[in-house]
C-alpha positions as a LaTeX table, in Angstrom:
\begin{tabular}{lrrr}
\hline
Residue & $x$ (\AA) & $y$ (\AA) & $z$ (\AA) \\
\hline
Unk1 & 0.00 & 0.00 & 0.00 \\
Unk2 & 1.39 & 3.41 & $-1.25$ \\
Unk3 & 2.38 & 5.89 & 2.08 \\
Unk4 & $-0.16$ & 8.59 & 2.76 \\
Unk5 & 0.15 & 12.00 & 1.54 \\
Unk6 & $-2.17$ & 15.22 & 2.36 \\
Unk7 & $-3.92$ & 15.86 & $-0.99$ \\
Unk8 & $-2.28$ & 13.29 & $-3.31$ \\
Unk9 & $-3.47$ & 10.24 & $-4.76$ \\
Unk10 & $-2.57$ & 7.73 & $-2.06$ \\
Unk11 & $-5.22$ & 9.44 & $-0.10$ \\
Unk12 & $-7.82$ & 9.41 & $-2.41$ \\
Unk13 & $-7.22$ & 5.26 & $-3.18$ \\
Unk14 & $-7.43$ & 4.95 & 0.64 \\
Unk15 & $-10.59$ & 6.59 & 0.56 \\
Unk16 & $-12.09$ & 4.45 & $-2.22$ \\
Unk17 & $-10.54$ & 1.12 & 0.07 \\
Unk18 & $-12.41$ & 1.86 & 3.31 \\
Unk19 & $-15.60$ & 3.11 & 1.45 \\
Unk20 & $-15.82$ & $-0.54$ & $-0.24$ \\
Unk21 & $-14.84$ & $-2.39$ & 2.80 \\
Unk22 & $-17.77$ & $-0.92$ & 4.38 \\
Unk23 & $-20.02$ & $-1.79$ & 1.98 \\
Unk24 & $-19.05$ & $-5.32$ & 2.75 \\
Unk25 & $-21.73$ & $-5.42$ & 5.40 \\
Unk26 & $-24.65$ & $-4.14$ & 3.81 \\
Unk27 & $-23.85$ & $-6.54$ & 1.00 \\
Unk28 & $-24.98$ & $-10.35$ & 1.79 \\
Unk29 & $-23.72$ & $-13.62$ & 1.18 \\
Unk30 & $-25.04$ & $-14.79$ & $-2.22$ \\
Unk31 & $-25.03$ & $-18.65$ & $-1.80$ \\
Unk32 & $-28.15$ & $-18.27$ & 1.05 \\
Unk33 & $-30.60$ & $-18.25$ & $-1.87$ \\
Unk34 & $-30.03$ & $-21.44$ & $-2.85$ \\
Unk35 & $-28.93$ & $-23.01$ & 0.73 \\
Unk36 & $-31.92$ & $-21.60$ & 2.47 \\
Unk37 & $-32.33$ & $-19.40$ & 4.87 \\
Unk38 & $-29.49$ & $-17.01$ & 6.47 \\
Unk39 & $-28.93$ & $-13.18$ & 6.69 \\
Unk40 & $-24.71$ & $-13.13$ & 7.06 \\
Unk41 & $-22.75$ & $-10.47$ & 5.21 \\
Unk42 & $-19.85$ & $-10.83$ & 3.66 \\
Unk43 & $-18.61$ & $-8.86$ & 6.77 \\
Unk44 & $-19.70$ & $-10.86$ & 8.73 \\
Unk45 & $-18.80$ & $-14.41$ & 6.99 \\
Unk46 & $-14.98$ & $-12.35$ & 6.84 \\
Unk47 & $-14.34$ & $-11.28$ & 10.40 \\
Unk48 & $-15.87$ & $-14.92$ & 11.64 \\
Unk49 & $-13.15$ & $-16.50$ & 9.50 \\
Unk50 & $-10.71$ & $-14.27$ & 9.89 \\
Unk51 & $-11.21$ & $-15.35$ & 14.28 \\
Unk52 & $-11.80$ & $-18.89$ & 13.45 \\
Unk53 & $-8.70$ & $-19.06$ & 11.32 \\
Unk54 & $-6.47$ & $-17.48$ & 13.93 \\
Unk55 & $-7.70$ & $-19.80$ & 16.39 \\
Unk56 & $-6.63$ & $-22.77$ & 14.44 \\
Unk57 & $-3.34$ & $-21.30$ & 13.22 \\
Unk58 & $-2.50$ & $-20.92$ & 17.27 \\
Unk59 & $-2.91$ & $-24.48$ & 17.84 \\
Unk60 & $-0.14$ & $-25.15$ & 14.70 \\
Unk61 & 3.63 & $-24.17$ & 15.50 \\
Unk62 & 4.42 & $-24.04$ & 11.64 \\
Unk63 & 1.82 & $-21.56$ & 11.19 \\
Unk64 & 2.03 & $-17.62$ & 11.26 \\
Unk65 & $-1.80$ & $-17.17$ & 13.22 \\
Unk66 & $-1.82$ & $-13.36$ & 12.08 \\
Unk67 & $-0.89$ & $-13.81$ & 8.39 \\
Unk68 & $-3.50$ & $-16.66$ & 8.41 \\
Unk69 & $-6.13$ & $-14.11$ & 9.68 \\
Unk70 & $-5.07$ & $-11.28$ & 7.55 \\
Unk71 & $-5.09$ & $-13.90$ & 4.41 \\
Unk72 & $-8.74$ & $-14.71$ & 5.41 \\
Unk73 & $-10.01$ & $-10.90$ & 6.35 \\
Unk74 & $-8.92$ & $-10.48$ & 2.17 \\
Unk75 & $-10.24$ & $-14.18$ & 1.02 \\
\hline
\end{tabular}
């Protein structure tokens, strides 16, 4: 990620990054339509795998937990 400078372009791609990450939680999984019922957002479905993930990772010396978890924040 390019460093942040007061009125440049790095800010302005920042801007556009958060403003679609937070989108992620008004926008909802697409596979509950056919599976049934369910309300999760890909927020949601993201964060819980991201903790989930981590958790695992911890109980493997070989793994790096907080690479795993950033890996699944951006799956």
């Amino acid at each position: 990620m390019p460093s942040l400078r007061c009125g440049g372009e790095p800010v302005k791609e920042l801007a556009r990054f958060m403003f679609e990450a937070g989108m992620l939680k008004k926008m909802r999984r697409t596979g509950y339509p056919f599976l049934g019922s369910g309300g999760e957002s890909v927020a949601d479905h993201c964060f819980r795998a991201a903790l989930l993930g981590y958790q695992l990772a911890l109980t493997q010396e070989e793994l790096d937990a907080p690479r795993v978890a950033l890996m699944l924040l951006h799956h």
